[in-house]
N, C-alpha and C positions, 0 to 999 in steps of 0.2 A: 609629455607623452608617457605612458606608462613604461614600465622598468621592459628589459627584454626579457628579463628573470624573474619574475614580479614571484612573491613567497606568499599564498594563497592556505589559511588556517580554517578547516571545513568541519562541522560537526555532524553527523547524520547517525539515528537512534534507534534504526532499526533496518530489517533486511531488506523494505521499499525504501527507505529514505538510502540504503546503500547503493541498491540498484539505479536511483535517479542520478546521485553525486558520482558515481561511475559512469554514468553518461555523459555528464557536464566535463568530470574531467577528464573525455577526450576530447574532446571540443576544444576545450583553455589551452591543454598541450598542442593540440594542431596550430594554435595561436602562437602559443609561447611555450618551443618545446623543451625550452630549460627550465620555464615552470617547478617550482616547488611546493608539497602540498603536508601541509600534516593536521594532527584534532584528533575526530574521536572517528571512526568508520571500520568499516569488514571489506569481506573480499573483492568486491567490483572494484573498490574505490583502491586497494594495493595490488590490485592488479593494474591499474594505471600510475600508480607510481606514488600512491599516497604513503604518509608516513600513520601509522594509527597510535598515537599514545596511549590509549584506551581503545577496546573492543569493544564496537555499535551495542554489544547484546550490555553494557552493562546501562544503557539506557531504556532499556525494552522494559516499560512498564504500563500497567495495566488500568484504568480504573480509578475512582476521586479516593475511597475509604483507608480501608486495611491495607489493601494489595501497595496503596503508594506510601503510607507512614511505613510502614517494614522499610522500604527501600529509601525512603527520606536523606537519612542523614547520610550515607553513602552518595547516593546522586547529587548531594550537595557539596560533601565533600570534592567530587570529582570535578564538577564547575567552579569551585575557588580554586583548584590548582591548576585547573587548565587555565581560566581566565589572568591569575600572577603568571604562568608562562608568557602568554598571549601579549600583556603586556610588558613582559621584557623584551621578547621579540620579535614586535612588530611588526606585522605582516601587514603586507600591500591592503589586504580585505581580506573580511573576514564573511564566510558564505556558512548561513545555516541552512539546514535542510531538512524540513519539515521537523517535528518537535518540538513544534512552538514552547510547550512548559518549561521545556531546558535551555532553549536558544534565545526566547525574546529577552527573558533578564541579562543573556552573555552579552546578546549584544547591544542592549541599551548602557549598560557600561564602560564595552569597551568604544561605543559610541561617543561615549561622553570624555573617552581618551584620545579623540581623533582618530581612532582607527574605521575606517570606510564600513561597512555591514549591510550586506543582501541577503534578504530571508529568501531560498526559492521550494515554491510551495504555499500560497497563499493560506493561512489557516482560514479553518471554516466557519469565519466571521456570518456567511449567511445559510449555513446550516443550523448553527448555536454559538454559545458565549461569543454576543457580538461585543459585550463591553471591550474586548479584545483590542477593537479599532483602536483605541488610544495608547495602547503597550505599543502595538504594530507602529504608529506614527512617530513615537518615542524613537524607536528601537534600530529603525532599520533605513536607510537610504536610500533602499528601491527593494520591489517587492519581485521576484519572477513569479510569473501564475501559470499553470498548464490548464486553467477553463478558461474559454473566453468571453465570459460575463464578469469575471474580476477586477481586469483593470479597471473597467468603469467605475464600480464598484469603490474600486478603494481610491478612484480621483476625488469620488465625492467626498470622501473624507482629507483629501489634500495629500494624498499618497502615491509616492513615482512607482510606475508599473509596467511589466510589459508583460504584454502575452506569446508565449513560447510554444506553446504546443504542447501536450503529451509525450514525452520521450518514449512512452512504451508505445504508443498509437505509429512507430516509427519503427519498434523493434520487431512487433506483432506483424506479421502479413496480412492484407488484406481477404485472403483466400489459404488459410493455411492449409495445410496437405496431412491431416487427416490421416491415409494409408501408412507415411513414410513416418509419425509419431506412434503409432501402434507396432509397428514392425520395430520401431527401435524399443518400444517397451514389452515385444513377445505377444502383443495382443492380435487375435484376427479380426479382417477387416470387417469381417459378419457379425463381430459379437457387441452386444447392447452393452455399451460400458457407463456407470454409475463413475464419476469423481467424487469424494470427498474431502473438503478440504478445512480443517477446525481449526486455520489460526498459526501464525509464524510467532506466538508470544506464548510461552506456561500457561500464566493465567487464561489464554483460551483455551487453550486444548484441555485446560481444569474443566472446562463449564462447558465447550462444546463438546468435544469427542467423545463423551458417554452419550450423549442424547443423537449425536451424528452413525453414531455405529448400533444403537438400538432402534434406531428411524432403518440402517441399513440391514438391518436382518428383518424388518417387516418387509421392507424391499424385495428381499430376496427369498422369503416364505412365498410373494405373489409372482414373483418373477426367477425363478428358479436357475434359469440361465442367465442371470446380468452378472455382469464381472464387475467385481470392487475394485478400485485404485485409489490412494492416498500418497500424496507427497510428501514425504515429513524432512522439517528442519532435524539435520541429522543430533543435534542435542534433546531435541525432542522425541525421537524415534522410540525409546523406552517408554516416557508416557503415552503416547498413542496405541504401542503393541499393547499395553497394560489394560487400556481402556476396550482394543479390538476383542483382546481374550475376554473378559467382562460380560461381554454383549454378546458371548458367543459364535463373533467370526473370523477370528484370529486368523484360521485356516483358510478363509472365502476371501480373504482380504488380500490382494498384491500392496506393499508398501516397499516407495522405493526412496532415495533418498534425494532428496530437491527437485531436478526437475517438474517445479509445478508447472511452466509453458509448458514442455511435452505433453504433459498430462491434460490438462485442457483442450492441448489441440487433440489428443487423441478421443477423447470424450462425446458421449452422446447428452449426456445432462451432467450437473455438479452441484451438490450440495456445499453450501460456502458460507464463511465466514465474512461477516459483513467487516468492506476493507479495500484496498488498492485489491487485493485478487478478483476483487467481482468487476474492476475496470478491467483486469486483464480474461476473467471470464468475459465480456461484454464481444467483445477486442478480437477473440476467437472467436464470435458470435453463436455460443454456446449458451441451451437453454439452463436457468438455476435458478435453484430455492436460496435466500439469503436468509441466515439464522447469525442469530446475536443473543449471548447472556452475559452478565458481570455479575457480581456483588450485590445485594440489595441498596444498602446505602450507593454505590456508585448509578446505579440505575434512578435512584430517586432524586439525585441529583442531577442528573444527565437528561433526564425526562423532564424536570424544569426550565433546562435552558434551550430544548428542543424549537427548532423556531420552525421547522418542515414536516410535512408529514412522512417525507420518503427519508429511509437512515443509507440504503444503498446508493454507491453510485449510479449505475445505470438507468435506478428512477429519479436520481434528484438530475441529471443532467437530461433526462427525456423529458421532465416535470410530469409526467405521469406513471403508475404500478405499471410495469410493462412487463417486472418480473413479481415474484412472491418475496415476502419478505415477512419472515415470523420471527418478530424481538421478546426475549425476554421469558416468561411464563407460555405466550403463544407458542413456544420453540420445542413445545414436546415430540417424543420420538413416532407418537401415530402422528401430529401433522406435518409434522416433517415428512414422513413418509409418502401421506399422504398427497402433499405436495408434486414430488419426485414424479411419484406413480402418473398422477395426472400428465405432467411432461415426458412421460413414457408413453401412456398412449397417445398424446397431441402428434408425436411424431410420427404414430402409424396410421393415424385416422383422420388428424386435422392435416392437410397440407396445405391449405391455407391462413389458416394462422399460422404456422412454424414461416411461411415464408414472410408474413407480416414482421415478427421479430425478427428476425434475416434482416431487413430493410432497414429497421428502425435501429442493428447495432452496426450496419456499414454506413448508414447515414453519421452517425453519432464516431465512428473510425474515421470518416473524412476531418469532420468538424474538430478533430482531435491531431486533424495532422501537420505538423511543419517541421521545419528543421531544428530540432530546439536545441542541438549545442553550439549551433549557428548564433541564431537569436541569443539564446542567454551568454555567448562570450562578446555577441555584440553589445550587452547591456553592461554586461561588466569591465567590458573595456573603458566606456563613458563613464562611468563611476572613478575606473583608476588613472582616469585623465582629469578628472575635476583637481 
């Protein structure tokens, strides 16, 4: 049977893979509340009681070219001394959390040391780079997935699975409330609010939030009364004001600091960054433009191993455009705008489409929903009983 104290080593590399690994570990702790946790992670995950040897952001990287050789030999460095930790002191399992680039090598290593290893987070072996399956099979002991087209999926490649649900499709309400997120962020219930949101990473809010706040002043050249809101990761907030003043709406712009769920739920449309936030736009069933830039080189590489035509969630789990989505060059600030505007007027003129999408993201909230710290500590329990 597993330890009552079982010493659980978690790595998660960004501020979604923080928020899921905070999820799980309250789950493990409801299990085993003497539970110890330590790796690399931020605030969800120390606020449940993890240890962070390293800050999640110093994995937050961007992109195949330039954006990732800058940061190379640092993020290397950091995985050889966590990994001689790891293996001095052996922990029960070792749980990676999405970041495949960084985690599958850790843990095909410390695999091959006997130490247990759950990836949770299926990578998106059937979005792109499928060669992947084989690192995955290597690497890992059992997979958690939060879509439930995965596990099949990676049976056929001979890989333990279980499907857990969405942790946010649990955090989200069904029905969120709208009035009582605009009140808490000073907004009236009357007023047409624009979200903008370019990216919890530097390197996006580099490439999106000049073309996100230049889309957002044609916006509001046609729409004189929409109110601007922008969540910014608070290391981020400088870049973004930089780019708001730029565009010329520094002043028209509410910018608060994290709260992206508020924001969303307070929202009438949102320009977004293609990402886990258009799952949690979806979630609030909120209509949005999904924009995406990189690097040249990262983009041409990226576009090679594309195997879907949808880059968003909410179209690759619907299988069909249900929202817009302008990658790359198509991402300029008139179609951006353009975009936005069209789901401005949908909601004064079309009510029957706007209730179509209604439908199509509580449908997609159901199919999203179970108990997932339930499921994945029941999965990892059977791992730390083997």
């Amino acid at each position: 049977m597993p330890s009552a104290s079982p010493f659980v080593a978690m790595v998660a590399g960004e501020a979604s893979g923080d928020l899921l690994a905070g999820l799980l570990l309250e789950g493990l702790r409801q299990r085993w509340p003497q539970l110890t946790s330590a790796g690399i992670g931020g605030p969800q995950m120390a606020h449940n009681g993890f240890a962070a040897w390293w800050p999640h952001h110093k994995l937050s990287v961007h992109g195949f070219g330039w954006e990732v050789l800058r940061r190379y030999r640092e993020i290397v460095g950091i995985r050889k001394q966590l990994q001689t930790r790891l293996l001095e002191q052996r922990p029960d399992v070792f749980i990676g959390v999405d970041a495949p680039d960084f985690n599958l090598d850790l843990e095909r290593n410390l695999r091959g040391a006997g130490i247990k290893t759950v990836h949770f987070v299926c990578p998106s072996i059937w979005a792109w780079r499928p060669e992947r399956v084989e690192k995955i099979r290597a690497s890992v002991d059992h997979v958690l997935c939060i879509f439930p087209f995965e596990p099949e999926l990676l049976a056929s490649h001979g890989i333990s699975a279980t499907y857990v649900g969405h942790p946010l499709a649990n955090l989200i309400p069904l029905d969120a409330d709208k009035a009582a997120a605009r009140t808490a962020l000073g907004l009236d219930v009357g007023d047409r609010v624009l979200a903008l949101l370019p990216g919890s990473r530097a390197s996006e809010v580099k490439y999106l939030a000049p073309r996100f706040f230049q889309a957002a002043a044609l916006v509001k050249q046609a729409k004189s009364a929409i109110k601007l809101i922008v969540p910014a990761v608070p290391a981020l907030r400088g870049a973004i004001e930089h780019a708001a003043a730029r565009a010329g709406v520094l002043e028209q712009v509410q910018i608060v600091s994290g709260q992206s769920h508020t924001v969303l739920a307070a929202c009438d449309v949102t320009l977004i960054a293609s990402g886990t936030a258009t799952l949690e736009a979806a979630l609030y069933k909120r209509p949005m433009v999904i924009a995406y830039r990189m690097g040249w080189l990262s983009w041409q590489i990226m576009r090679g191993k594309q195997l879907q035509p949808w880059v968003g969630l909410p179209n690759i789990l619907s299988r069909e455009f249900i929202v817009p989505e302008l990658i790359q060059d198509r991402a300029t600030p008139q179609a951006l705008a353009d975009a936005v505007l069209q789901w401005l007027d949908d909601l004064d003129h079309q009510p029957a489409k706007m209730a179509t999408l209604q439908q199509q993201f509580v449908a997609l909230h159901h199919s999203l929903r179970r108990d997932t710290p339930t499921l994945a500590t029941d999965a990892i329990e059977k791992i730390l009983a083997r």
